[in-house]
ZAZA-488713 format. One record per atom (N, C-alpha, C): residue number from 1; residue in three letters; x, y, z. Coordinates in nm, 3 decimals. Layout:
% residues N
    i   aa       px       py       pz
  NUM  ALA        X        Y        Z
...
This chain:
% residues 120
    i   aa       px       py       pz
    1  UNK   -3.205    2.942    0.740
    1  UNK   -3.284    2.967    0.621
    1  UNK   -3.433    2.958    0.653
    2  UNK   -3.524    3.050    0.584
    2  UNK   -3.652    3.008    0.617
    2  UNK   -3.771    2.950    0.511
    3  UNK   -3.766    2.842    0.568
    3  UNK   -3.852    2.726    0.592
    3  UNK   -4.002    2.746    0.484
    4  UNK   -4.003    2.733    0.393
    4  UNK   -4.133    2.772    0.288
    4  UNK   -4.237    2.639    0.225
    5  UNK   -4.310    2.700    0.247
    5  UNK   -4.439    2.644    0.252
    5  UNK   -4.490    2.647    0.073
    6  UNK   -4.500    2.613   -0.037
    6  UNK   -4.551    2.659   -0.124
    6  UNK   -4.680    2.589   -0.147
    7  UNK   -4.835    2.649   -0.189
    7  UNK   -4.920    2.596   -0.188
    7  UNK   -4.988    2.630   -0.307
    8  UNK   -5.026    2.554   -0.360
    8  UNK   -5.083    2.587   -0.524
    8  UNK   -4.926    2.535   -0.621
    9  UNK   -4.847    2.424   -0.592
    9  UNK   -4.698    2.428   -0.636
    9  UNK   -4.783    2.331   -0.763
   10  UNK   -4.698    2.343   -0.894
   10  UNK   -4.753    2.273   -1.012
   10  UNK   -4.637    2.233   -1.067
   11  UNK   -4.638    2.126   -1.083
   11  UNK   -4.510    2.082   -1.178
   11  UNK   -4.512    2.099   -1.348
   12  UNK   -4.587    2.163   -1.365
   12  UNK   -4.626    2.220   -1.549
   12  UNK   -4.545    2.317   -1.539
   13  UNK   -4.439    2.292   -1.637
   13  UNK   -4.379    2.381   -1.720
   13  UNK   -4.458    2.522   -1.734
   14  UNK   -4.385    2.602   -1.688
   14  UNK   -4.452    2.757   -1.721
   14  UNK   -4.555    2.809   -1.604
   15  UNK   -4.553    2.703   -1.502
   15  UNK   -4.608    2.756   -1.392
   15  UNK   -4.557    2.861   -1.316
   16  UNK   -4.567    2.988   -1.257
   16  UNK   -4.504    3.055   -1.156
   16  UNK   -4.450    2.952   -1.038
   17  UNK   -4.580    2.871   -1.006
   17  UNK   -4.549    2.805   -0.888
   17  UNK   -4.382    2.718   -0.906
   18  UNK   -4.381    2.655   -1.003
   18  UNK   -4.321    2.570   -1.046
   18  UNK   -4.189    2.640   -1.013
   19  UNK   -4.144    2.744   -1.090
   19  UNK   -4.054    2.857   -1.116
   19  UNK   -4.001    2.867   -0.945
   20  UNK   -4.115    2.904   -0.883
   20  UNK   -4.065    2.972   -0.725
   20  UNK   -4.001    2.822   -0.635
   21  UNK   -4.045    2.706   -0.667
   21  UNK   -4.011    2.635   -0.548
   21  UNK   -3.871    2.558   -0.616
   22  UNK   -3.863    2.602   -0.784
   22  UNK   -3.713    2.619   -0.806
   22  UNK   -3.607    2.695   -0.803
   23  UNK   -3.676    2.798   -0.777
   23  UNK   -3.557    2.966   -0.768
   23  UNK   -3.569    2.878   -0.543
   24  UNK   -3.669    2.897   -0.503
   24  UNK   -3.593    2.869   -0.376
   24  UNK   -3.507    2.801   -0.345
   25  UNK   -3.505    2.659   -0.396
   25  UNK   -3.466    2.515   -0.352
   25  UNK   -3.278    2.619   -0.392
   26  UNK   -3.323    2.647   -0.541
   26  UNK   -3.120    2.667   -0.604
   26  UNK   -3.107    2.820   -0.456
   27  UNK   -3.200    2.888   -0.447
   27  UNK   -3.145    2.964   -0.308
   27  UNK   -3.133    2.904   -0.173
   28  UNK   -3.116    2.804   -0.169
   28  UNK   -3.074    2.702   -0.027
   28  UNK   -3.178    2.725    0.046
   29  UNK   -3.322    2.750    0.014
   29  UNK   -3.410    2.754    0.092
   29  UNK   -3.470    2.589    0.180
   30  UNK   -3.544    2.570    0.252
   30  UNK   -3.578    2.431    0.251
   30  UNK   -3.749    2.452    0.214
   31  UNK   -3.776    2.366    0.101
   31  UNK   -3.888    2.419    0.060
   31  UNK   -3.965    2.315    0.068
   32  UNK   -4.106    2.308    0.118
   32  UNK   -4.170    2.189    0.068
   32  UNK   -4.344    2.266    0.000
   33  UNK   -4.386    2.147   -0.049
   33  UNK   -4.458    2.241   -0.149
   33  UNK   -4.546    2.119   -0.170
   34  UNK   -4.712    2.197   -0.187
   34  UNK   -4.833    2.107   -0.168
   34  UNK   -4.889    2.150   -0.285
   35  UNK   -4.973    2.079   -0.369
   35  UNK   -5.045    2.126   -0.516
   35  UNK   -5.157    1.965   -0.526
   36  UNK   -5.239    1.995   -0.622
   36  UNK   -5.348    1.923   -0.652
   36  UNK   -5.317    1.809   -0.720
   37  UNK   -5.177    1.728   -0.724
   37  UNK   -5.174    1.649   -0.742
   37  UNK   -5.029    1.591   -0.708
   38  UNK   -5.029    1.480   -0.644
   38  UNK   -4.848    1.446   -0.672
   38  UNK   -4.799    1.419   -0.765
   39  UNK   -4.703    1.510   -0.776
   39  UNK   -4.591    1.477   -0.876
   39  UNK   -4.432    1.552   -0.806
   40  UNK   -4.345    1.582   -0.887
   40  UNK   -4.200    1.617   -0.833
   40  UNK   -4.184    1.757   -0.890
   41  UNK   -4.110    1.868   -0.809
   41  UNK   -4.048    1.965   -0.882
   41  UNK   -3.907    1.959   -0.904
   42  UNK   -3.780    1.936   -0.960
   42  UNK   -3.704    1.912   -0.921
   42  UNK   -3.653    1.763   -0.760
   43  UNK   -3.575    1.795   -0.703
   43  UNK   -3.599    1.695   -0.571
   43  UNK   -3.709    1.764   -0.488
   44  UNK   -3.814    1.837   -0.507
   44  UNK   -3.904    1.813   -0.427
   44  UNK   -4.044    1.738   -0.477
   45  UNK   -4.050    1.666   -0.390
   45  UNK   -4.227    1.628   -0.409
   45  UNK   -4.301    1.714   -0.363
   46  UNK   -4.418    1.701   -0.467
   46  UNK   -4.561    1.726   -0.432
   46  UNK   -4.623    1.678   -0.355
   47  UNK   -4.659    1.724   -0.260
   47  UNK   -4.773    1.655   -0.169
   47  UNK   -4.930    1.705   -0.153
   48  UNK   -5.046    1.645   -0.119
   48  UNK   -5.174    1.660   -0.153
   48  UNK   -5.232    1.688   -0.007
   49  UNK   -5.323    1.758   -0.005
   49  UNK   -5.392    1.794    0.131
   49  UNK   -5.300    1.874    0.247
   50  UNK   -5.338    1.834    0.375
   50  UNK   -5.272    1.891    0.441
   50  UNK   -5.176    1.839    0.514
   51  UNK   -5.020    1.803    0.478
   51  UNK   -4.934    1.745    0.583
   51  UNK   -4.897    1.813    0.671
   52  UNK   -4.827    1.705    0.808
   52  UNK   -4.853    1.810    0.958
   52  UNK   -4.709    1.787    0.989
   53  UNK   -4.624    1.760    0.921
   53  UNK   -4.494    1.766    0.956
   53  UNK   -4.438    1.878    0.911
   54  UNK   -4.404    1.996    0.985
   54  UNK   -4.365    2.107    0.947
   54  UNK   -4.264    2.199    1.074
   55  UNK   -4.179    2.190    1.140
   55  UNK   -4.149    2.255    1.253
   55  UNK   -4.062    2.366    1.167
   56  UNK   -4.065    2.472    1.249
   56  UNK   -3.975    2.589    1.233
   56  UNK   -4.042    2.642    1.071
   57  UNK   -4.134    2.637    1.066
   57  UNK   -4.240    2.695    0.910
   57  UNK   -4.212    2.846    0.889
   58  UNK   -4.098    2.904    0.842
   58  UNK   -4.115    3.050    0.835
   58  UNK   -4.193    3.145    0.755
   59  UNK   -4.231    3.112    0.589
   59  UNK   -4.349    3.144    0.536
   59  UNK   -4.392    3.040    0.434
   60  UNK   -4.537    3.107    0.411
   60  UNK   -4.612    3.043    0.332
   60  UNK   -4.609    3.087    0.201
   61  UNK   -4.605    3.033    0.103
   61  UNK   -4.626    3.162   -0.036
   61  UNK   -4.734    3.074   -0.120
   62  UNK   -4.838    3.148   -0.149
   62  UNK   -4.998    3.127   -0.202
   62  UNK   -4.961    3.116   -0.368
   63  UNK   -5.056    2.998   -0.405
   63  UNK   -5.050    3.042   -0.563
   63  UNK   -5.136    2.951   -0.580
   64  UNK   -5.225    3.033   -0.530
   64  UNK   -5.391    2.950   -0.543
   64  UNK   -5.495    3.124   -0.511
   65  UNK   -5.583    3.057   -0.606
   65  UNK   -5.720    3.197   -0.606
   65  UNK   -5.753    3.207   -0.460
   66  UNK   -5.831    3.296   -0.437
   66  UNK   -5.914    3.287   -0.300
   66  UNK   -5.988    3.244   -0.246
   67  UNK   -6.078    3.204   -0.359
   67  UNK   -6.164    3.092   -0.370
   67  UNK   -6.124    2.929   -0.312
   68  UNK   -5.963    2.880   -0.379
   68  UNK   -5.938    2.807   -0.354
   68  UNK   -5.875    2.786   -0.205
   69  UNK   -5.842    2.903   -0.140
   69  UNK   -5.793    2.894   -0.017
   69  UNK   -5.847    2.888    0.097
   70  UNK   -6.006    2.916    0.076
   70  UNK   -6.072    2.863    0.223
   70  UNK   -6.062    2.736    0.248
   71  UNK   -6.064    2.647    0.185
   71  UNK   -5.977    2.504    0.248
   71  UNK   -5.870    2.497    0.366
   72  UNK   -5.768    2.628    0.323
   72  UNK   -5.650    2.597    0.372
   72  UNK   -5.673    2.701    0.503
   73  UNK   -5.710    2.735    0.508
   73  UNK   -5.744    2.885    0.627
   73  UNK   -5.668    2.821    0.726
   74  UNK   -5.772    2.702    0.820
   74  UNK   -5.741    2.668    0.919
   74  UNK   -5.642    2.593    0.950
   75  UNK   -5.583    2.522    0.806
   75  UNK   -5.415    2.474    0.805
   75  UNK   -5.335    2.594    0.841
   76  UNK   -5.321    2.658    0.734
   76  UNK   -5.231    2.766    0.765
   76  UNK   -5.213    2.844    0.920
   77  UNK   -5.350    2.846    0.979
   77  UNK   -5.301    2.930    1.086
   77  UNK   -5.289    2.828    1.214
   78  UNK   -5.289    2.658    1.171
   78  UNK   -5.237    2.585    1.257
   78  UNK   -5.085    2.555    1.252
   79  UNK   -5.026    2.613    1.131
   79  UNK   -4.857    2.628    1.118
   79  UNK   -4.794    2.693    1.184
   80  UNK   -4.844    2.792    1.197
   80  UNK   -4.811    2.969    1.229
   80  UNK   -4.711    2.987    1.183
   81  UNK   -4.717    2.995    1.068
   81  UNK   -4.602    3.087    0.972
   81  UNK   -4.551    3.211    1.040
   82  UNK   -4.473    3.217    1.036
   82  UNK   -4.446    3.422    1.071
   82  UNK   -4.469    3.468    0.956
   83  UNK   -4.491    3.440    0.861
   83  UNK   -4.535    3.523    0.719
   83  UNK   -4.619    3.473    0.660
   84  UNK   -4.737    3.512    0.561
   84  UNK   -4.781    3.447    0.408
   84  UNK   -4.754    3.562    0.305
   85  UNK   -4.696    3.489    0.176
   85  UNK   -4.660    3.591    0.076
   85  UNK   -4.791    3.572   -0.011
   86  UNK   -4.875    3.684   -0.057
   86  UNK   -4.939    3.679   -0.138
   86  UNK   -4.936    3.717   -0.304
   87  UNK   -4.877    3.639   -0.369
   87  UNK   -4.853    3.650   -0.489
   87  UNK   -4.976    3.706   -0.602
   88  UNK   -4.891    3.791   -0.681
   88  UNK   -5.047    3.794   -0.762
   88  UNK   -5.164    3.715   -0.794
   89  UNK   -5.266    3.781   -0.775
   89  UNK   -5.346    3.667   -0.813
   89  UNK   -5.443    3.681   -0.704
   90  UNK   -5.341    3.639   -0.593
   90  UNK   -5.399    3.535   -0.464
   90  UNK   -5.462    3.669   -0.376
   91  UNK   -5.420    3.736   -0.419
   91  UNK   -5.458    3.898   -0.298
   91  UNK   -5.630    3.828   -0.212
   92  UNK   -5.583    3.815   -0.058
   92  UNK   -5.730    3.765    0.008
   92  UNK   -5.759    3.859    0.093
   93  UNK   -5.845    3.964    0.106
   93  UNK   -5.825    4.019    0.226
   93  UNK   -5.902    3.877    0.375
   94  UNK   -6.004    3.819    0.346
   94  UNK   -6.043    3.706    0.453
   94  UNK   -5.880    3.666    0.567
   95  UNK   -5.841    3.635    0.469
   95  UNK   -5.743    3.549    0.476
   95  UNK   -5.587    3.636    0.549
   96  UNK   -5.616    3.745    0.498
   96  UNK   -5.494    3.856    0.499
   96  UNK   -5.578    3.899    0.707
   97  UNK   -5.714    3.937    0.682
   97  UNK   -5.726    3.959    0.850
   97  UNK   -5.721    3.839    0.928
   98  UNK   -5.743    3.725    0.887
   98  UNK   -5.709    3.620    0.994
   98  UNK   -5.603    3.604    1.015
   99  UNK   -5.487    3.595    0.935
   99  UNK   -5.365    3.616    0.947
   99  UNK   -5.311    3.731    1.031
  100  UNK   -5.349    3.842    1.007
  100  UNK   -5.302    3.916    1.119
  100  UNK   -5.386    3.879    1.258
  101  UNK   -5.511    3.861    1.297
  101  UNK   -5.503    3.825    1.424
  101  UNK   -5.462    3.729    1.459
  102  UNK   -5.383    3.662    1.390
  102  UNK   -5.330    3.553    1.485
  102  UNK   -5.170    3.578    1.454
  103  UNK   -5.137    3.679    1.454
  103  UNK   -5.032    3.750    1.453
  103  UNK   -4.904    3.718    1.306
  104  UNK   -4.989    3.687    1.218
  104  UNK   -4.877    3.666    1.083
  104  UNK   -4.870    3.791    1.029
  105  UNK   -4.716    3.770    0.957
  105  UNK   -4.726    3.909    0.898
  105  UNK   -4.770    3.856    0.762
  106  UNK   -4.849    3.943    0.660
  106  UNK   -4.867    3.985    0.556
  106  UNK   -4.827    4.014    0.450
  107  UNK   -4.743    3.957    0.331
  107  UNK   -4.688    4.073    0.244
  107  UNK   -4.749    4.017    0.102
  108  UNK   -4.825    4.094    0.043
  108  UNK   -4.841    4.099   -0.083
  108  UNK   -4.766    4.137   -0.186
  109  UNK   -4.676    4.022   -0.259
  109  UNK   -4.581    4.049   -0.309
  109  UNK   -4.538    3.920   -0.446
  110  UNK   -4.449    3.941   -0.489
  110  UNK   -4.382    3.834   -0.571
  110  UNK   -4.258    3.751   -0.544
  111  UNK   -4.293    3.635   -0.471
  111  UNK   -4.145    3.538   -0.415
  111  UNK   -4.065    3.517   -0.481
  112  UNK   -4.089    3.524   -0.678
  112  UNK   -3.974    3.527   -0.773
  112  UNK   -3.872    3.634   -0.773
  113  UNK   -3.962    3.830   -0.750
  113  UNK   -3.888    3.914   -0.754
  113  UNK   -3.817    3.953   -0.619
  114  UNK   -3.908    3.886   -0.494
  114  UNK   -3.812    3.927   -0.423
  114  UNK   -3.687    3.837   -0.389
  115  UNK   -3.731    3.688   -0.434
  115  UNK   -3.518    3.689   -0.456
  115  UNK   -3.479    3.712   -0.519
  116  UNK   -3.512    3.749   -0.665
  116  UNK   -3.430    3.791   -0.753
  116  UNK   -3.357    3.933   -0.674
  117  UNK   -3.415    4.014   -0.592
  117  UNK   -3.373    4.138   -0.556
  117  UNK   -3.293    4.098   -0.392
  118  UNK   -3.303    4.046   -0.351
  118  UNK   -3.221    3.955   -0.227
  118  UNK   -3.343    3.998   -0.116
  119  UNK   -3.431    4.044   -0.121
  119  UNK   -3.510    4.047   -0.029
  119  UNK   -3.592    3.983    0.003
  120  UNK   -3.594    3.833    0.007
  120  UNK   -3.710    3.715    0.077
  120  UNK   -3.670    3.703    0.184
């Protein structure tokens, strides 16, 4: 299964974020998920800043502005995701070319619809 990163994760009711790192977890994903404050989504916690325990990281999925993601730049491409999903919203191009030179793939997309459609 691959390994997801969620960043911008909110435990408020009616969050997208919220929504995705529960549609993953019930899709047997292993999800862990970072947001601006701790709290729980289901059995996952929230965690704050940048934790470095991560092996086998297959993607990232954004649900934070662009603004808010130069923080994370140099986390992210110390993971090396093979992917970041860019959810509405989050569209970076900065972020979208650093990612490709350091060889991530790209997809601007929706992590809700593409499992709903079996394609994550």
């Amino acid at each position: 299964m691959k390994k997801t990163l969620v960043i911008g994760a909110s435990s408020k009711p009616g969050r997208v974020s919220r929504e995705a790192v529960l549609k993953l977890r019930e899709a047997g994903y292993d999800v862990i998920a970072i947001g601006a404050q701790e709290d729980k989504i289901g059995d996952i916690s929230i965690q704050t800043g940048h934790p470095s325990k991560m092996d086998d990281l297959h993607t990232v999925t954004l649900y934070l502005n662009p603004d808010r993601q130069i923080d994370y730049y140099d986390y992210i491409m110390a993971l090396k995701p093979q992917r970041i999903i860019f959810n509405p919203g989050t569209e970076n191009p900065v972020l979208e070319k650093l990612a490709r030179e350091n060889n991530i793939e790209t997809e601007q997309a929706c992590t809700l619809v593409l499992l709903s459609l079996g394609a994550y």
